[in-house]
N, C-alpha and C positions, 0 to 999 in steps of 0.2 A: 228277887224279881227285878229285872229292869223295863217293867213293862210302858213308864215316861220315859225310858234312854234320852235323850235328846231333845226335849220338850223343857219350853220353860212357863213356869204357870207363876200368876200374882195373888198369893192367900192374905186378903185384908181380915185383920183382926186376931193376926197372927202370934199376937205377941205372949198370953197365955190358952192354957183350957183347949178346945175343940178345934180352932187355928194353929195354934201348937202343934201340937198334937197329928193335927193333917200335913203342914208345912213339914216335920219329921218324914212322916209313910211316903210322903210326895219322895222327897230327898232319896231317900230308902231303896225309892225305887225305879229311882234314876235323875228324876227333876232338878231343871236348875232353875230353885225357888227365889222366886222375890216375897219375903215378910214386911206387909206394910202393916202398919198402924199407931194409934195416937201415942202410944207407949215405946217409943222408939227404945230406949235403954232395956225393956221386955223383949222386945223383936230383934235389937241387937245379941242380947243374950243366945235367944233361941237360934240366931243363926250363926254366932259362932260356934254355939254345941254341934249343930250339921255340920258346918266345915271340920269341926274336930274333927267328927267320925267318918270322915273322908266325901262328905255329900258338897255340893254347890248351892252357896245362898247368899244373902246379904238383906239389909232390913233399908227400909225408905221410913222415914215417916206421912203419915196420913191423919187427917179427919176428915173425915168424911160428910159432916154439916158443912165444911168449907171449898167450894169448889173450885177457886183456885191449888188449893192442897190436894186436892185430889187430881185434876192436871197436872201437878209438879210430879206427884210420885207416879201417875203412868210413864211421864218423859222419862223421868228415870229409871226404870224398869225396861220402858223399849228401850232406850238409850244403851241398855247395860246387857239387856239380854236380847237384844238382834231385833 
């Protein structure tokens, strides 16, 4: 399925579990994913598993009580994906 072809979407809390798991299918199925969250070395992981398997992604970190951190990883996410 590439029914994201072209689309880039930001999965906060992506780093295990249901985040995961969505940031993969996204990938899967076309998405070029941004994984944020507080677990960055978690969301790293998970996105180089996607690039293995030939998908587009990379991890920001995030907390989300913090709103300057949350500013930082949207910049870089638009920054990164258009």
């Amino acid at each position: 399925m590439t029914r994201f072809a072209n689309k880039s979407i930001i999965v906060v809390g992506s780093a295990t579990g249901i985040g995961a798991a969505t940031a993969r299918r996204l990938a899967r199925e076309g998405a070029h994913v941004c994984l944020a969250d507080i677990n960055l070395a978690g969301a790293t992981s998970v996105a180089d598993a996607i690039c293995t398997a030939g998908g587009r992604a990379f991890a920001v970190p995030i907390d989300i009580a913090d709103e300057a951190s949350v500013n930082a990883a949207f910049e870089t996410a638009i920054a990164t994906l258009g």
